[in-house]
C-alpha positions as CSV (number, residue, x, y, z in Angstrom):
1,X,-23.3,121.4,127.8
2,X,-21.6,124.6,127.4
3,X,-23.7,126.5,124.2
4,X,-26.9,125.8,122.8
5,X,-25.2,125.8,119.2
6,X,-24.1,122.1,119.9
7,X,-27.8,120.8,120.4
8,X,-29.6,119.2,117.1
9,X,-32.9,118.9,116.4
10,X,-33.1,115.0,115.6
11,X,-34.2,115.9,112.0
12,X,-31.1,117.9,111.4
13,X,-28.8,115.1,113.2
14,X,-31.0,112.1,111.0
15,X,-30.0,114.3,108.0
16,X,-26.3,115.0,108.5
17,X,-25.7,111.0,109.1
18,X,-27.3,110.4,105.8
19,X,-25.5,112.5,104.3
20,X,-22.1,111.3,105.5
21,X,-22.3,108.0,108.2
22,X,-19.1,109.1,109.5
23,X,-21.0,111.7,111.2
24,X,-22.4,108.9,114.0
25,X,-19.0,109.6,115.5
26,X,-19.8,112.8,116.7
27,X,-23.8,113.3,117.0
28,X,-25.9,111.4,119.8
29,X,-29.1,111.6,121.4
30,X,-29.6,114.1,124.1
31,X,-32.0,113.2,126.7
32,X,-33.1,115.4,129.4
33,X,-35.4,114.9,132.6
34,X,-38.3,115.8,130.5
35,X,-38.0,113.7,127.2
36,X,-37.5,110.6,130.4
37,X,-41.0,111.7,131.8
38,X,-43.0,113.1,128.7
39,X,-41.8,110.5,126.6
40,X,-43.7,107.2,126.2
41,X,-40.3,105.2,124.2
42,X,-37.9,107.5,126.2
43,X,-36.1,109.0,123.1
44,X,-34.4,112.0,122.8
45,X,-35.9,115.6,121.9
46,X,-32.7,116.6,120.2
47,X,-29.3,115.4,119.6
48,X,-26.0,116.7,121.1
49,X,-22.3,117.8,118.6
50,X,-19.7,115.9,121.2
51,X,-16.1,116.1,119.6
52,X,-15.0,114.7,122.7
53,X,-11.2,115.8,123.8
54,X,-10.3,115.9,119.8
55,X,-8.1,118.3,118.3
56,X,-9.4,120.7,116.1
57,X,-7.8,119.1,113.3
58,X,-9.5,115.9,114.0
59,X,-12.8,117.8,114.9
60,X,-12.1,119.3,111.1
61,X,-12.3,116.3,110.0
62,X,-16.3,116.2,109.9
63,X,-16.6,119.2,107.8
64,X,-20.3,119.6,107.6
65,X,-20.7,119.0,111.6
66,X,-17.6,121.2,112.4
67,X,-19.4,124.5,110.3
68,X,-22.3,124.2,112.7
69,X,-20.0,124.7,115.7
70,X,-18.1,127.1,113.8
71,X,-21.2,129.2,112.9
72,X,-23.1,129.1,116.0
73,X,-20.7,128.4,118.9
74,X,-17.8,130.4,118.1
75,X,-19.4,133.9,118.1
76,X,-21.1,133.4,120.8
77,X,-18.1,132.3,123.3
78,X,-15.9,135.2,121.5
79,X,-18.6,137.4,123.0
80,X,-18.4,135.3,126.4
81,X,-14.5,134.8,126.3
82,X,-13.4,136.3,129.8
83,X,-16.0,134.3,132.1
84,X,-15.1,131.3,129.7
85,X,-11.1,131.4,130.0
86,X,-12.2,131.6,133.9
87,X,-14.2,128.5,133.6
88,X,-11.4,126.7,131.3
89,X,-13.9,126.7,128.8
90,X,-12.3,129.1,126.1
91,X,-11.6,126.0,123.5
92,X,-14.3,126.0,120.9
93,X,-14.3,122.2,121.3
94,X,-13.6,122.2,125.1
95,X,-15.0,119.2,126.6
96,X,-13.4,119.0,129.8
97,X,-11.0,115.9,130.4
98,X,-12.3,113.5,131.9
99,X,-16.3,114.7,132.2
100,X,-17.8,112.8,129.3
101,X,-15.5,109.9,130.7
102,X,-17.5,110.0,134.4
103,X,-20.9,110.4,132.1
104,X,-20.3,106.9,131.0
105,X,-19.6,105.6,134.7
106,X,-22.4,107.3,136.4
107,X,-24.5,106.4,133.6
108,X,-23.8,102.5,133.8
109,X,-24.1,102.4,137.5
110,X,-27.5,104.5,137.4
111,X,-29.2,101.7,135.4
């Protein structure tokens, strides 16, 4: 997770998928080492913006969701934009090909 702008609290998440269910595309739980341990039902502290390897048309496309990332990401990697073009990282929406993709597998072998 590059950027603290794409993490939710699961209020905010809850509310944006009322608002628009559409949004279930792009907002998922976020668990961390702590929320596994601290937990009692294991669910997530806060939620996660994932546009996956979208265009930013596409990405657009959730309007509501996309402002979020626009307002708190953006600034934040046009201040970091040199150590981020070195790190292949200088797309706002950059999820690297193929990382959520070995998520999924390393996820589904752990349990």
């Amino acid at each position: 997770m590059l950027g603290k702008g794409f993490i939710l609290a699961p209020e905010q998440a809850q509310a944006l998928i009322e608002r628009d269910v559409r949004n279930k595309d792009v907002l998922f739980p976020y668990l961390n080492g702590e929320d596994l341990n601290s937990r009692p039902d294991c669910s997530a502290s806060r939620w996660v913006i994932n546009f996956h390897d979208w265009t930013e048309e596409r990405a657009r496309s959730y309007p509501e969701v996309f402002e979020i990332v626009e307002r708190d990401v953006k600034p934040e990697r046009a201040k970091n934009n040199g150590l981020l073009a070195a790190s292949g990282g200088g797309n706002l929406l950059n999820a690297r090909r193929g990382s959520t993709r070995r998520l999924v597998i390393l996820t589904e072998s752990w349990w």
